[in-house]
C-alpha positions as CSV (number, residue, x, y, z in Angstrom):
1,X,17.2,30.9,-27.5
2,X,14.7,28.3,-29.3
3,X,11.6,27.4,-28.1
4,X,12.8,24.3,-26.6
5,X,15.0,25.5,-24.9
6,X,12.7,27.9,-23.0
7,X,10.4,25.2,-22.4
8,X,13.2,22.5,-20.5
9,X,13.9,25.8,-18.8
10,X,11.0,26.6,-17.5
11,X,10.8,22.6,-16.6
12,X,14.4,22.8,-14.8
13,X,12.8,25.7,-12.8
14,X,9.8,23.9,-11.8
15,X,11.8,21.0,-10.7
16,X,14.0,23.4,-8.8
17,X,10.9,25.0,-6.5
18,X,9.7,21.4,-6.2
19,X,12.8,20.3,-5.0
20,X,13.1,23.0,-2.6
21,X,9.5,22.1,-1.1
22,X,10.5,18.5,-0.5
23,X,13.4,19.6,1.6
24,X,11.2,22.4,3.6
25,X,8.7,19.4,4.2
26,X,11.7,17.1,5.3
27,X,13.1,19.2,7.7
28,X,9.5,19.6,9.1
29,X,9.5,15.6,9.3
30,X,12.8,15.5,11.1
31,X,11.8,18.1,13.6
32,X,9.0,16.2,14.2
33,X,10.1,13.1,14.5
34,X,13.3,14.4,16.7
35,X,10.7,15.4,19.0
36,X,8.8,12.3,19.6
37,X,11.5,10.3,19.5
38,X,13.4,12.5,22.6
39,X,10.3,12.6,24.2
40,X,8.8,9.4,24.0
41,X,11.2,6.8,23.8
42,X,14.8,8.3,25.5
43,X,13.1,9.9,28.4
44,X,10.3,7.8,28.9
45,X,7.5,10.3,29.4
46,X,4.0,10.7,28.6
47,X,4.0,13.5,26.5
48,X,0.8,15.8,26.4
49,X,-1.2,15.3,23.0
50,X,-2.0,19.1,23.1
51,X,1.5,19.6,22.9
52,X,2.1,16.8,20.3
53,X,-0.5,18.4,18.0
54,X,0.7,22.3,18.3
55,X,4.0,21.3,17.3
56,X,2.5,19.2,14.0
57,X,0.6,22.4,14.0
58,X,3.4,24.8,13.8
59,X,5.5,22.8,11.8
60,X,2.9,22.5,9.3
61,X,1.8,19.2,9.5
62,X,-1.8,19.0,10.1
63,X,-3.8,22.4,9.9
64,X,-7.0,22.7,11.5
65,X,-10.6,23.1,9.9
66,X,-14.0,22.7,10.7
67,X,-15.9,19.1,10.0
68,X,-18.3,19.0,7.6
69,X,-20.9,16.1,6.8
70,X,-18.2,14.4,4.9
71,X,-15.9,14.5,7.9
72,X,-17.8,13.1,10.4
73,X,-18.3,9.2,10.8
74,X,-20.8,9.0,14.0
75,X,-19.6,5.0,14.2
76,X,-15.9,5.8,14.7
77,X,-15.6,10.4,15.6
78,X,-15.9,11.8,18.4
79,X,-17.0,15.0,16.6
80,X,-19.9,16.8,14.9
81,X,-20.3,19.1,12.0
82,X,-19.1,22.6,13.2
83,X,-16.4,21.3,15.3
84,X,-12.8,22.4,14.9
85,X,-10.9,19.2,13.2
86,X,-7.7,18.5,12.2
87,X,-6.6,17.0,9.1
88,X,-2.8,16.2,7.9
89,X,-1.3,18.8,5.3
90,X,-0.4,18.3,1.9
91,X,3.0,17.3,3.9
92,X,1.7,13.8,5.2
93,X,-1.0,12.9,2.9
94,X,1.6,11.4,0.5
């Protein structure tokens, strides 16, 4: 096996994991969306935030963290440094 061949190998298998990641992140999307969608708009309920964000949570769709100077906007948060935060995951950021 040549050199260049080894190489658009190792390419085909990057692609491969990536691809796999895309659909793991999709059917975190899906669940997420089914979710809101049931709760929100066919049964017409108020649905806890709390319960809103554990499931992004668990699904791994925002993770938490704790706000740092850069976080924190004292115009617009609600926050201060050493709070817990969260942020969206590689997932959402796009």
């Amino acid at each position: 096996m040549g050199e260049e061949t080894r190489v658009m190998l190792g390419e085909i298998d990057d692609l491969r994991k990536d691809c796999q990641q895309l659909q793991a992140d999709n059917e975190k999307l899906k669940e997420f969306a089914r979710y809101i969608i049931k709760t929100e708009c066919w049964f017409l309920s108020e649905q806890d935030g709390g319960t809103i964000q554990d499931l992004a949570e668990k699904l791994g769709l925002i993770e938490s963290c704790i706000a740092t100077e850069q976080d924190v906007d004292a115009e617009f948060d609600d926050y201060e440094v050493g709070d817990t935060i969260y942020k969206f995951t590689k997932t959402l950021k796009g």
